[in-house]
N, C-alpha and C positions, 0 to 999 in steps of 0.2 A: 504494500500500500504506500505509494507516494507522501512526502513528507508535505504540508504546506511549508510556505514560506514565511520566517519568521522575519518579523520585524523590529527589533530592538531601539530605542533610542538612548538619549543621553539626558539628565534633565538634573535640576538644583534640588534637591529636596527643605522643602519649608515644613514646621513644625507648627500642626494649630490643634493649642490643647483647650480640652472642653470641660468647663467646669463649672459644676452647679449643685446646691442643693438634692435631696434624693427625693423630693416633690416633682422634681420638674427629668425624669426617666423620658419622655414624651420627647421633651426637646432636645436632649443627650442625643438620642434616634435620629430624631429630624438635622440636627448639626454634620452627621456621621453621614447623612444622605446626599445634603447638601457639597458637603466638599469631594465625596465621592462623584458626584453628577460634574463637578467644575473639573478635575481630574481627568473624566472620561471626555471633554469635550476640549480640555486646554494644553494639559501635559504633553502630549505629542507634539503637537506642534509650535508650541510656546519655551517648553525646555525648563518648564516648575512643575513640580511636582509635591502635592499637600499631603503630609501624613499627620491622620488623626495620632494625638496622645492623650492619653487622662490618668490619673494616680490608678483605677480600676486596673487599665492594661499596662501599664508600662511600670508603675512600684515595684519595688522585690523588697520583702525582708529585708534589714537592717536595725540596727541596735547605736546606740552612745548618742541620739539627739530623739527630740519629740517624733513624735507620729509626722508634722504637719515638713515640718524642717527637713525629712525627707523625703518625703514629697517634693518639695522647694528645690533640693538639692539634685535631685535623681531624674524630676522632668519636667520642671518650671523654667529650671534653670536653662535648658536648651532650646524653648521653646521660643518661636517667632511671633506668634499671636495667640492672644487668648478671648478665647469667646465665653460670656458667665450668661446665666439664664437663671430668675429669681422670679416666686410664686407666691408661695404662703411661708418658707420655712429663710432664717437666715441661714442655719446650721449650726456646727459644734463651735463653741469661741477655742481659739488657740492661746500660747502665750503671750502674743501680742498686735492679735488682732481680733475682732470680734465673731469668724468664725475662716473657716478652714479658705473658703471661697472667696471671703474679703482680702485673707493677706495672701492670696496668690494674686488680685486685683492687683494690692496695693506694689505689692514686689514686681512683678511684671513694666506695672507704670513707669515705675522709680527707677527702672530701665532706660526707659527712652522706648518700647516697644510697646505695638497697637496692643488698647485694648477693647473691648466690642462686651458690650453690658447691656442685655434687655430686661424688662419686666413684663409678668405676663399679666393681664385686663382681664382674664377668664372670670365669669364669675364664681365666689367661692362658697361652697357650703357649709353655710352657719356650725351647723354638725362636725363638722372637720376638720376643722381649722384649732390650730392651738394660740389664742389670744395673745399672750406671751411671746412668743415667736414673731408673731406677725407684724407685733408690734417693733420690735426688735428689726426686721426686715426695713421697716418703713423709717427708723432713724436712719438703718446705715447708709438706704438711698438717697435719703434727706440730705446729710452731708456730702455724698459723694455726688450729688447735683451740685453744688459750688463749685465744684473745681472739674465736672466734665459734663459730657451732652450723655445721657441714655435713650437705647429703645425701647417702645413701647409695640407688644402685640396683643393680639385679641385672641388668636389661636393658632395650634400648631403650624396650618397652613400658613396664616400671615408669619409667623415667624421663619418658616422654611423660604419665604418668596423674600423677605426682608436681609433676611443675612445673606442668600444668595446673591444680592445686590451690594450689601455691604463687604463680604467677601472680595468679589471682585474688584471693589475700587480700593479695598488696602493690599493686596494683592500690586496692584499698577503705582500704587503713590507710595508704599513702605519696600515690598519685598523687589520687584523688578530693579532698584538700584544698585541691589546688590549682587547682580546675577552674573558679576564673574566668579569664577568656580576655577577648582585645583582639584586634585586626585589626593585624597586622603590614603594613609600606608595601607588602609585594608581596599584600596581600589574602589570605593563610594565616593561619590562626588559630596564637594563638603565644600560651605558657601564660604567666602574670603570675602572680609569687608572690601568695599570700593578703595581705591585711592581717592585721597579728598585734596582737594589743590584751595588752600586759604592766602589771604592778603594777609601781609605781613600784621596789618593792626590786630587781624582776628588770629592768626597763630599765637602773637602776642597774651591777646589774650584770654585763651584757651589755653594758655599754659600759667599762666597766672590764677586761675580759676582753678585748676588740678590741683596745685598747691596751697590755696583756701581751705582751714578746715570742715567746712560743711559743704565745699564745692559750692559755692554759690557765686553770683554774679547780681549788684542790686541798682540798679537804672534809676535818679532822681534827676528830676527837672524842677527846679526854682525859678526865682523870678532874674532872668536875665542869666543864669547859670544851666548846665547840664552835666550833671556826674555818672560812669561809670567804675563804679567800686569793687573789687575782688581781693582778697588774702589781705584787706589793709592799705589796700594803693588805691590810690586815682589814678584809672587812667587817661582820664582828658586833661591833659597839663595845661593847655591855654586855650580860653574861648572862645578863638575865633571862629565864625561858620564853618571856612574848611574843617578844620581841625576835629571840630564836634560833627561834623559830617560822616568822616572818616570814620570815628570811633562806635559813631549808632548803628553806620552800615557796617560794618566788622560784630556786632552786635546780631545785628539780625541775618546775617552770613551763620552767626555758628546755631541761630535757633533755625533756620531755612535746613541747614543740614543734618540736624535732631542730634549735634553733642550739645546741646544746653538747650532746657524744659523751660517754658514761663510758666511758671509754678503759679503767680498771682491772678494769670490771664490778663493783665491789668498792663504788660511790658515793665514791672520794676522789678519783679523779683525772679532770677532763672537758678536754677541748677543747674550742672554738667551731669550728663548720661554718662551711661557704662560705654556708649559709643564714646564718648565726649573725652573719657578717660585714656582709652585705648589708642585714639589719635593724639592725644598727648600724650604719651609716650614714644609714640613713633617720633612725634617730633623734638622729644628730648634726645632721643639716639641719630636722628639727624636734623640737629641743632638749626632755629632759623638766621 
């Protein structure tokens, strides 16, 4: 019997881990369908390729830190995007976050990597619902509206047609930048950050912000003045237009390239990423 012809390709693999309460089993399913469907229509010919992760599949056994921390460590840690999906239940709190699904949120963020958070509209049965929880659910979304946008669905279908769209567009604006690739020792292709080419004012200060103990970068506009501040310096030494021109576009050069978060939304207060980090260093070993 004649062999068909195989067709092999080559492609990046991206990690998008799913994680949610055990209320929401429905949308775990629906998640899993979704980037399977994008996979089967994109991966050939686009050269990315999405592999589902979540603590369920991909944990092993381990011992000397919490339950959550390994987690964190074993498949958070590698992951490119994270999708949460939240109903009735917050979940278990950890040591330092209010449940399992929040400080993978939080950890994730605090990355500099996508994160995609919906809430489901379903209506809920008085009967079933644990008050307590719900409650609890409804604070952490509370705050975690100040500092990001969520989605909202009505049902499974709306949330499969919703993240399929949202998929897609962090897909083209997060992962597509990074899709030069290298041969990892066991022969998988394994993604290699981009090379990133900055103006001298933003290498500047990108490496001054690494050396900051909280990594931060903090943007004030007074009356007839403009400061940016990092590790204790200013770096706009005199204010003339150019100058302060210089310094805000090198400013919005390193948050354009996601190594520094505007944390405020407000343009005054930014963090450096674990990108952020990583490129400073490169630039410490080839000095500007």
């Amino acid at each position: 019997m004649p062999l068909g012809r195989f067709m092999p390709y080559q492609a990046t693999v991206f990690r998008v881990m799913i994680a949610s309460p055990a209320d929401c089993s429905e949308e775990f399913a629906a998640a899993q369908e979704v980037i399977s469907r994008w996979n089967a229509a994109h991966s050939a010919s686009g050269g990315i390729h999405l592999e589902t992760v979540s603590w369920m599949t991909h944990a092993r056994p381990a011992t000397g830190l919490s339950a959550q921390s390994i987690i964190n460590d074993q498949v958070l840690r590698d992951a490119d995007i994270l999708v949460a999906t939240f109903w009735t239940r917050l979940g278990t709190p950890t040591e330092t976050a209010p449940s399992g699904t929040a400080e993978e949120i939080n950890e994730h963020a605090g990355r500099g990597k996508p994160v995609l958070v919906y809430k489901c509209g379903k209506e809920i049965d008085p009967n079933r619902i644990d008050s307590a929880e719900h409650e609890r659910l409804k604070l952490f979304l509370s705050k975690l509206q100040e500092s990001a946008l969520t989605g909202q669905y009505s049902s499974t279908e709306d949330f499969k047609a919703q993240f399929s769209t949202h998929l897609a567009k962090t897909v083209n604006s997060d992962l597509l930048p990074q899709i030069r690739t290298r041969s990892s020792h066991d022969g998988r292709l394994a993604v290699v950050e981009p090379e990133i080419s900055l103006s001298d004012e933003g290498k500047q200060l990108l490496l001054e912000a690494s050396r900051d103990p909280h990594g931060s970068i903090i943007h004030v506009k007074t009356f007839g003045a403009e400061h940016i501040q990092t590790n204790g310096r200013q770096m706009i030494s005199q204010q003339d237009a150019r100058t302060v021109a210089r310094w805000v576009a090198a400013l919005e050069e390193l948050s354009r390239l996601r190594l520094i978060k505007d944390e405020s939304f407000k343009g005054e207060v930014f963090r450096i990423t674990d990108l952020g980090y990583k490129t400073a260093e490169k630039l410490v070993e080839t000095p500007v």
